[in-house]
N, C-alpha and C positions, 0 to 999 in steps of 0.2 A: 530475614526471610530466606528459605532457604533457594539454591537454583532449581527452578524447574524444568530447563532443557539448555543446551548450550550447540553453540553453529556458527556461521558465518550469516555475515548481512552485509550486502551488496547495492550501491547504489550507480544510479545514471542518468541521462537526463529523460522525465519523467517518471521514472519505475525504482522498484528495488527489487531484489530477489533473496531473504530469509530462506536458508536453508537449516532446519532445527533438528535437535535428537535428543529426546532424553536423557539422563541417565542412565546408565543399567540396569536394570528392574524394576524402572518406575514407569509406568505409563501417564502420558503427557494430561492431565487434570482438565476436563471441560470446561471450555472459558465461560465468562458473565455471557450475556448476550451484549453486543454491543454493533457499530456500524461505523465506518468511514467513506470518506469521498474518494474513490477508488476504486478502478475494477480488483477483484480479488480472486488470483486461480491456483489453487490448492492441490498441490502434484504429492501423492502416496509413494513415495522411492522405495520402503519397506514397509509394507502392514498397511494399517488403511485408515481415511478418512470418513468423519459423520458429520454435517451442520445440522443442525436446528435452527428454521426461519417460525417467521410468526404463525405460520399454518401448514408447514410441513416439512419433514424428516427426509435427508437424500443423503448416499452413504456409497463409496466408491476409491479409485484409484485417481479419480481427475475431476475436480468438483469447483465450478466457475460461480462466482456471487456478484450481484450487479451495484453497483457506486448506492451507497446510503441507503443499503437495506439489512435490517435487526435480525443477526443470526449470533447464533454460538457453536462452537467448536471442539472435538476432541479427536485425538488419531493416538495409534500407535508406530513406533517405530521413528524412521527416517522421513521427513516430510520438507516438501519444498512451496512455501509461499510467494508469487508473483504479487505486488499491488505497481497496475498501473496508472496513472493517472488519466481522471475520466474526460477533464476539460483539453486532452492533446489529442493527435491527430489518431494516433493508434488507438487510445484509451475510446475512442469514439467509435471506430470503427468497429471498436471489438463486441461495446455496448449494442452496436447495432445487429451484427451479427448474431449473439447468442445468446439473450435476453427476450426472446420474441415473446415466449410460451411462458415468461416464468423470473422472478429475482436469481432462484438458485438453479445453475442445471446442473448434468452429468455429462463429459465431455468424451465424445467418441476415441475410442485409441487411435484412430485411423488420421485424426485431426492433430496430433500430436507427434507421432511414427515413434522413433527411439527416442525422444528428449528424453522420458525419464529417465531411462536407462543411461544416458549418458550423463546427465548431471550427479545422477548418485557415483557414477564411476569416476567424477569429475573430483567432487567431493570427496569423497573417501583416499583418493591418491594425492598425500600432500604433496606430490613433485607438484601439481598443476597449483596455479595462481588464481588470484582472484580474476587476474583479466579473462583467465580463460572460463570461469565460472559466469562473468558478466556474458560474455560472446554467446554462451550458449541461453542467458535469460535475454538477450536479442531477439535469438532464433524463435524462441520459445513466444516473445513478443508477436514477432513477424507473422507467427503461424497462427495465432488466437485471429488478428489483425488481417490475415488476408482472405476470410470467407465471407465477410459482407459488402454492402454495396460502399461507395465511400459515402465519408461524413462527408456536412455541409463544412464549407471553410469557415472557422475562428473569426470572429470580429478582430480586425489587428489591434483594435482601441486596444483590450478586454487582453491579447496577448503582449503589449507592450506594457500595461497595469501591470498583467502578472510579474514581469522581468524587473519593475521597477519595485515594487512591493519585495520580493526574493532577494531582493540587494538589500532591504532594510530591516530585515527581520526582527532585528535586536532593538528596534527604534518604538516607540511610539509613532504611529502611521494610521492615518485617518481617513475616515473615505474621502471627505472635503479635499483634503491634497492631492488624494489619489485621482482623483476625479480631475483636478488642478492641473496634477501633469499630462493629463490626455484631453484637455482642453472642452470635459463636459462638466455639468451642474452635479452635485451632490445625488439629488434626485434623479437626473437622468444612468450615473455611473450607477446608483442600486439595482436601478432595472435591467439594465445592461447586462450587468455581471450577474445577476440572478438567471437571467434569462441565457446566457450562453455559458457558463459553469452549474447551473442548478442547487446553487448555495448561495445565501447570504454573503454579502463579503464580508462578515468578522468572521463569519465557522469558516469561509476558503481561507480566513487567514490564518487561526491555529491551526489548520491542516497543515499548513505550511511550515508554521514553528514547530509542530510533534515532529514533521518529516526529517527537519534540521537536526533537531534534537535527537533521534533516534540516530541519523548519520554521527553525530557527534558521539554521542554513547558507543557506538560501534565500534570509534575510531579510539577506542579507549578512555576515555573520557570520564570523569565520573557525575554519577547523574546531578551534582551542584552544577559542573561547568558545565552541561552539557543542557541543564536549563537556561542558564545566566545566558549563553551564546545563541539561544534559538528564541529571546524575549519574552521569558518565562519570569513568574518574582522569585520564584524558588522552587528548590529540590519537587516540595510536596504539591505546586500547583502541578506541574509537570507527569508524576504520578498518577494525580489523581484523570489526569485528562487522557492520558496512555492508557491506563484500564479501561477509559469510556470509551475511548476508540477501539482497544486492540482485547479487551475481555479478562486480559492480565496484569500484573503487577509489571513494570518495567523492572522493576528489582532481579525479579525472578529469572530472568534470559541473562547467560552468559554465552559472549558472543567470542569470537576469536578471527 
């Protein structure tokens, strides 16, 4: 399969920052529809972005999608993706903030100021480093993050699960145990975690292994090792669940 865009993928705790480009003359191919557990904000650095949700079309320079909702995607040019996660303190707050009226918005320039501009200038200059590309998907964090009211606080149960579960990726890991180590019933840890993450706990947990696994891939990896290490059975389970989330072939991104 051939590359359909190639960039830099950036991680930290909670988020990453996919900074993509095409090829030269090829415009980036509209993804499946697909959804993940993550806020998702979509920066236009050159040319522009368009999503499709289940009932309507939005198409701009800065385009925010809310945690586990069915959209597809195409842009031209230089394009910078944010996903942060929804069950942290930011990912919640952002949720709260910009989601009122809608799954997908369009995000004022004013709520933004230069990030884009500085990250394409960030990117494009290979003197600069990844640390300094993370620094500014911070900023970039901080500013989504700082226009709503604050979230309620985390259950610590539900945030010490998560820490302990992210240790085991590669394991077979059960709710039963998981439940074991925070000292609740099976039954009680479902409802819990449903209800303070808004996932089942098997889909938050391949979230968790794509996450790994795409850090893994990034890090040069190739997509065997980079399943084997995030609890995957193989290259093609891994694959096939990247497209379900992300609308594309994992194959297809080469990353640097």
């Amino acid at each position: 399969m051939g590359t359909k865009a190639h960039g830099r993928i950036l991680f930290w705790e909670g988020a990453s920052l996919w900074i993509l480009s095409a090829p030269p003359g090829i415009q980036f191919p509209r993804t499946d529809f697909h959804s993940h557990h993550a806020v998702q904000v979509t920066l236009a650095l050159t040319g522009r972005v368009q999503f499709d949700g289940e009932a309507e079309r939005i198409g701009g320079g800065a385009i925010a999608i809310a945690p586990d909702s069915p959209h597809a995607f195409q842009a031209t040019g230089l394009t910078a993706h944010l996903f942060v996660a929804s069950d942290g303190q930011a990912g919640r707050e952002i949720v709260r903030g910009l989601f009122a009226k809608g799954p997908m918005v369009s995000l004022p320039p004013r709520l933004l100021g230069d990030l884009s501009v500085r990250l394409k200038s960030t990117f494009e200059d290979r003197r600069h480093t990844d640390d300094d590309l993370r620094a500014l998907g911070r900023e970039l964090v901080t500013a989504l993050a700082g226009g709503g009211a604050p979230a309620a606080a985390p259950d610590p149960r539900i945030e010490k699960l998560i820490g302990w579960v992210t240790a085991r990726l590669d394991d077979r890991v059960s709710l039963a145990a998981a439940g074991a180590f925070v000292g609740l019933s099976p039954g009680r840890t479902r409802h819990l975690f449903v209800q303070q993450t808004g996932l089942p706990f098997r889909t938050y947990l391949l979230w968790l292994r794509l996450v790994r696994a795409v850090e893994t891939y990034a890090g040069g990896a190739s997509l065997t090792e980079a399943a084997h290490g995030a609890g995957f059975s193989d290259s093609a389970h891994l694959s096939r669940t990247f497209r379900r989330m992300f609308g594309i072939a994992a194959a297809s991104l080469r990353v640097s």
